[in-house]
C-alpha positions as CSV (number, residue, x, y, z in Angstrom):
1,X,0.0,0.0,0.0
2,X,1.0,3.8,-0.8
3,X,0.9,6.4,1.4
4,X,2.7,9.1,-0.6
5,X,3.8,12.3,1.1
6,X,0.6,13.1,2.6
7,X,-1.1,11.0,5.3
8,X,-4.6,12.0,6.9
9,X,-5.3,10.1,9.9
10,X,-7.6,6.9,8.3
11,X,-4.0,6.8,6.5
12,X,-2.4,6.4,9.7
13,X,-4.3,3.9,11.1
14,X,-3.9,1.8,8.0
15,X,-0.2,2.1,8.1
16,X,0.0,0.8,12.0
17,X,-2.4,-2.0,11.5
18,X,-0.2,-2.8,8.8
19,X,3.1,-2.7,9.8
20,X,1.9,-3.6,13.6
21,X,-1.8,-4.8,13.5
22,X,-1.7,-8.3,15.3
23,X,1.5,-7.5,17.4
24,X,-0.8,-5.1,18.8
25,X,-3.4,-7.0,19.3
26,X,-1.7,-9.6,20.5
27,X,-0.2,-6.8,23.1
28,X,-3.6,-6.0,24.4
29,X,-5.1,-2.6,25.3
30,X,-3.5,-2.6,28.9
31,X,0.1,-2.8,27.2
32,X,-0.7,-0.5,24.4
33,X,-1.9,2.2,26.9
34,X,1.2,2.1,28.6
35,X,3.2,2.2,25.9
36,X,1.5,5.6,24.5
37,X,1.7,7.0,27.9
38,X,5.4,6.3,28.0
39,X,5.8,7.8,24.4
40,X,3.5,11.1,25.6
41,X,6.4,11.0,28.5
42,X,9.2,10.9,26.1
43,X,7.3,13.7,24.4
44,X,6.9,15.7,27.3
45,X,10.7,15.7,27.8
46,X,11.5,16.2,23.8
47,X,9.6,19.6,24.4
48,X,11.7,20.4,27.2
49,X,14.6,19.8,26.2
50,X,14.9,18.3,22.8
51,X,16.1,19.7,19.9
52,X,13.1,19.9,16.5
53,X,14.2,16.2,15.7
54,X,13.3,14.8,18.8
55,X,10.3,16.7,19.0
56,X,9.3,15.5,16.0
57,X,10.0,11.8,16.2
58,X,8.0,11.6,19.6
59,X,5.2,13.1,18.1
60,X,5.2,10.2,15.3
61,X,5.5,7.9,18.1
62,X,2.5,9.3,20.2
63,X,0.8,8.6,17.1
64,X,1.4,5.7,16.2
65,X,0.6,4.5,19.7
66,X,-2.9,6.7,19.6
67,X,-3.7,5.1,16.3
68,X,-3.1,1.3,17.7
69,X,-5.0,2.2,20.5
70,X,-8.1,3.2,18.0
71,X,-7.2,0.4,15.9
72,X,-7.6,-2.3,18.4
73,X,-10.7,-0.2,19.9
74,X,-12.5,-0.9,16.5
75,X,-13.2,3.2,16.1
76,X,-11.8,6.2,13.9
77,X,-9.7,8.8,14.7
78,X,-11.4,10.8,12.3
79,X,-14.5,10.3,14.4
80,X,-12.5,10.9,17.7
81,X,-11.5,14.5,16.4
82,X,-14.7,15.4,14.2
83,X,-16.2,16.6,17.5
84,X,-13.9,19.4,17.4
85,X,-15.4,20.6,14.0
86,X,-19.1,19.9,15.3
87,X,-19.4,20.3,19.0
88,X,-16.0,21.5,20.7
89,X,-15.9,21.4,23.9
């Protein structure tokens, strides 16, 4: 499958349950949340102190995590952020 340059977040969650779909699953959700709260850590300390590179690479990994999450939740992250175009809070 091709991404190209430009990946909108169904795109995202295709490419991790590609490249990580039944690892994940096999994981389980407990394991999967702690990983993306470890990344959001890693994150956290990228902003701090890290230079544009680091900052950036976390944020993929935050993402990646988020979108495994939603994958092995069986919903969209589309859906999770139209409520922001509808309803925010």
């Amino acid at each position: 499958m091709h991404y190209g340059n430009h990946m909108d977040l169904n795109n995202v969650q295709g490419l991790v349950e590609n490249l990580y779909g039944d690892m994940d699953r096999e994981r389980g959700l407990p394991p999967t949340v702690a990983w993306l709260c470890e990344e959001v850590g890693e994150l956290a300390q990228a902003v701090r102190k890290g230079s544009k590179e680091e900052q950036l690479h976390e944020l993929g990994d935050v993402l990646a995590w988020l979108a495994s999450l939603a994958n092995q939740l069986d919903l969209s992250l589309d859906d999770a952020i139209n409520r922001y175009v509808t309803n925010p809070p």
